[in-house]
C-alpha positions as CSV (number, residue, x, y, z in Angstrom):
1,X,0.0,0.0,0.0
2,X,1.3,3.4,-1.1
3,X,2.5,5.4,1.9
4,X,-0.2,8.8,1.2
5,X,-2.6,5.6,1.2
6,X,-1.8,4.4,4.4
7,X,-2.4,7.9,5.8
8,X,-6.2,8.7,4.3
9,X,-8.4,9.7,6.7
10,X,-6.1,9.0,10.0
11,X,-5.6,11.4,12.4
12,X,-1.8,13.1,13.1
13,X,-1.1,13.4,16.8
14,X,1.0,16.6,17.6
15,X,2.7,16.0,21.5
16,X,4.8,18.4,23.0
17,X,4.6,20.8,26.0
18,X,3.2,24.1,24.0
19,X,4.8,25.9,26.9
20,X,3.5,28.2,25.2
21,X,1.5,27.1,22.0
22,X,2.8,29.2,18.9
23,X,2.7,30.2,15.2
24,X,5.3,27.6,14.5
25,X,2.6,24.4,15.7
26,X,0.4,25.9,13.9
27,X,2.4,26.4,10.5
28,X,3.4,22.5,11.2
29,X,-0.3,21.6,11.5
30,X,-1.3,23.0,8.4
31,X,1.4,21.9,6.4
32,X,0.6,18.4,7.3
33,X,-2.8,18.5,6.4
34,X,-1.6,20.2,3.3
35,X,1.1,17.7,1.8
36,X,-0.6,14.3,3.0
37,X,-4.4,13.1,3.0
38,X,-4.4,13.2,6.9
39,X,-7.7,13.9,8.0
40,X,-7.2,15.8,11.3
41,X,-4.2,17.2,13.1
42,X,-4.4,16.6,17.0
43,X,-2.5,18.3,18.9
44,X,-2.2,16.5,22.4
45,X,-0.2,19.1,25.2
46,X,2.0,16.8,27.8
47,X,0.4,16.4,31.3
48,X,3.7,14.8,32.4
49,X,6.8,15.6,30.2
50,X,9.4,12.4,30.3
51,X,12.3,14.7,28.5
52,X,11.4,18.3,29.9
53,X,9.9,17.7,33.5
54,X,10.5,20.7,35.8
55,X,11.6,22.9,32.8
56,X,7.9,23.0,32.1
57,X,7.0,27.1,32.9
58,X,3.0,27.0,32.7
59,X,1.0,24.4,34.2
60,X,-1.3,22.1,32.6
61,X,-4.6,23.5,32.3
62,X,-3.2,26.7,31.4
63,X,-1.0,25.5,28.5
64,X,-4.3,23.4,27.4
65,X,-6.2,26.3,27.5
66,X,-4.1,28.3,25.4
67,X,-3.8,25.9,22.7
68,X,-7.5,25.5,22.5
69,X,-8.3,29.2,21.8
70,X,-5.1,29.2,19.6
71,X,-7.7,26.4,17.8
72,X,-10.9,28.2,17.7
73,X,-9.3,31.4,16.3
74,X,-9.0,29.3,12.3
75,X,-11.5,30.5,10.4
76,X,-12.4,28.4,7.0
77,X,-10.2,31.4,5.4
78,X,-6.9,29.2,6.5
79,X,-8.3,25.6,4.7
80,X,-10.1,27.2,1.6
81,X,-11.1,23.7,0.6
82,X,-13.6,23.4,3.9
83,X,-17.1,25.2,2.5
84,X,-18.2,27.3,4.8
85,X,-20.9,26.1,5.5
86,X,-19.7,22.7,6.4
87,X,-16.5,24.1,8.1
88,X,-15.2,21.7,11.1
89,X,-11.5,23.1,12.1
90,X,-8.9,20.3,10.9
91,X,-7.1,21.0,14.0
92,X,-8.2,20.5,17.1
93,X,-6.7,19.9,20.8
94,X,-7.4,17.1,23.2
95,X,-7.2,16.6,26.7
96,X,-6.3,12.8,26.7
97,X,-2.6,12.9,28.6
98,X,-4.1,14.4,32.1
99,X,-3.1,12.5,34.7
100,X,-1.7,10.2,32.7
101,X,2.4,8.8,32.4
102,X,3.5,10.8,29.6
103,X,4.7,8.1,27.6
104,X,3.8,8.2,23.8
105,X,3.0,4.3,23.9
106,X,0.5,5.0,26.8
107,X,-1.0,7.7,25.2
108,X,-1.4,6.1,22.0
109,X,-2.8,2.9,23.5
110,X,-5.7,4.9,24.9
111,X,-6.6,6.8,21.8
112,X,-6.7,3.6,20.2
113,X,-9.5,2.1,22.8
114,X,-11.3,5.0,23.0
115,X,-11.1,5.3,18.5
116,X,-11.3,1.6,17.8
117,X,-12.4,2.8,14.4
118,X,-9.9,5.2,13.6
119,X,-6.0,5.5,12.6
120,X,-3.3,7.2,14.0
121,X,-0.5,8.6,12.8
122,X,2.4,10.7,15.2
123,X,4.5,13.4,14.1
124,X,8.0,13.5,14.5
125,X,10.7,15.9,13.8
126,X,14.0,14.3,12.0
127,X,16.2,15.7,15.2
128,X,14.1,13.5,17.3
129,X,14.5,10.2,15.3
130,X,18.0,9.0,16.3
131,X,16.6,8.8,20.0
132,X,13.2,6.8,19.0
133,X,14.3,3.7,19.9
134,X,15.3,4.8,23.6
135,X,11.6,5.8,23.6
136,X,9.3,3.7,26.1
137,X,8.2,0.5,24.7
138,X,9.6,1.5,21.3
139,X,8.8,-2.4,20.4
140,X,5.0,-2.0,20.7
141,X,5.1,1.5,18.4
142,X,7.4,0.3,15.7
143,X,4.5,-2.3,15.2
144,X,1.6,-0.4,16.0
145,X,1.9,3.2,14.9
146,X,2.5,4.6,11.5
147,X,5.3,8.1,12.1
148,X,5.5,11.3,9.6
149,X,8.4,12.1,9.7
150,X,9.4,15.5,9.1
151,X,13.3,16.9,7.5
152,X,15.1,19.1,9.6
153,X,17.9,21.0,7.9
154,X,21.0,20.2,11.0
155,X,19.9,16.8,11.4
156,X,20.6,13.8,9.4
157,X,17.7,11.1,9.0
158,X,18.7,7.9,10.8
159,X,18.2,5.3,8.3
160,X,18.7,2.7,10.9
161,X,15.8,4.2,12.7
162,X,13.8,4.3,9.1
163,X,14.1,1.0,8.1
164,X,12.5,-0.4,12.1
165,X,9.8,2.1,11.9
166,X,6.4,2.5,9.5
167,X,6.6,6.1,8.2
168,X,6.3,8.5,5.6
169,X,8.6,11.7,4.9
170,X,7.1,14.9,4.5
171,X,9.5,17.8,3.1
172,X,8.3,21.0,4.0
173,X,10.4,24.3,4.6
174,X,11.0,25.0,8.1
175,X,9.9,27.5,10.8
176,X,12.4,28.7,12.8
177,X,10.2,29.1,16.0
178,X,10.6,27.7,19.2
179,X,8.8,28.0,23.1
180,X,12.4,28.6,24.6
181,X,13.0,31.7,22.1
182,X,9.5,33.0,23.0
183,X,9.9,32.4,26.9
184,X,14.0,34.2,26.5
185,X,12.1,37.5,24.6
186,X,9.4,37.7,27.3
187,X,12.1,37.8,29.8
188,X,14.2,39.8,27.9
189,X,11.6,42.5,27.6
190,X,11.6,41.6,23.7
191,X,8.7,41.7,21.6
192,X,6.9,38.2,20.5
193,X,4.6,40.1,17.8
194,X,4.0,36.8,14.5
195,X,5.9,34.4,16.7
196,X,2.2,33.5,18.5
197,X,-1.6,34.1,17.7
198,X,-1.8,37.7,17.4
199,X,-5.0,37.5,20.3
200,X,-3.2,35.8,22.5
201,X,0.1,37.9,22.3
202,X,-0.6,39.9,25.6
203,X,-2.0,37.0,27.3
204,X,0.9,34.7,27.0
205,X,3.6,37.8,27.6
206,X,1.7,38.4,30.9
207,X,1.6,34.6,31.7
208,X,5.4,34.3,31.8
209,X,6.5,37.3,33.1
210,X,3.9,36.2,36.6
211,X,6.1,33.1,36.4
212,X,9.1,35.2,36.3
């Protein structure tokens, strides 16, 4: 089965922290949905972060909360193929790692039960590939879960990690934005104007800076 065809109609799980959420998720989002037949883009914020732990500035609800209105504010202006009248954002965020271990095999696992019907696909950047296999029960997602894999221009794709792993490649150019820049401005006293959701700009600036 072709790779795009594999993909039809499943639904991409974006994990992170979104400590905060930002125009970069968003750009990522869209270009998936864009460049493969993915049906929906999740994006799924970290209740407990195996990697980052304590580095983690805002707490969960509030992180959760900001991605969701970073969600509502898509109008069917940014997917022109949605009529209007039928327009159900592509995007959306769920709250399915609260309270749970933060591992991507746990995670998955539940979606699955609760979705017996539907497909899942998770999306991972090229500079995280090398260190899939040191993931938590990396034998159970290699055979369960289909990864989109995505080029980054300082890191080389492991083809040892390829060739264990169902995926597909999606080449798309980058954008250079990242949570730690955003939190290092807001400290800095820098502006953060087009590096988040223009309505939330104040909010998240004001967020930080209490945490400060």
């Amino acid at each position: 089965m072709a790779q795009y065809e594999i993909l039809t109609g499943a639904y991409a799980i974006l994990g992170g922290s979104f400590d905060p959420i930002h125009n970069g998720h968003l750009y990522l989002a869209k270009e998936v949905l864009s460049l493969s037949p993915i049906h929906k883009v999740i994006l799924v914020p970290s209740y407990n972060h195996n990697f980052k732990g304590e580095d983690i500035v805002l707490d969960y609800d509030c992180r959760l909360a900001l991605a969701q209105e970073a969600i509502n504010s898509f109008t069917p202006l940014h997917f022109i193929n949605h009529p209007v009248e039928d327009f159900r954002p592509p995007i959306e965020v769920w709250d399915a790692e609260r309270g749970e271990s933060g591992y991507t095999s746990d995670l998955v696992r539940k979606l699955i039960k609760q979705n017996p019907e539907q497909s899942f696909a998770f999306i991972i950047g090229a500079d995280n590939l090398q260190n899939l296999p040191n993931w938590h029960d990396f034998a159970w997602l290699k055979q369960n879960l289909h990864f989109i894999v995505l080029p980054r221009p300082d890191s080389v794709m492991s083809c040892d990690v390829l060739s264990q792993i169902k995926h597909t490649i999606l080449d798309m150019p980058l954008c250079d934005i990242s949570s730690s820049d955003i939190r290092a401005k807001i400290s800095a006293g820098e502006s953060i104007s087009g590096l988040v959701p223009e309505e939330l700009e104040l909010r998240i600036r004001d967020l930080y800076l209490a945490k400060a």
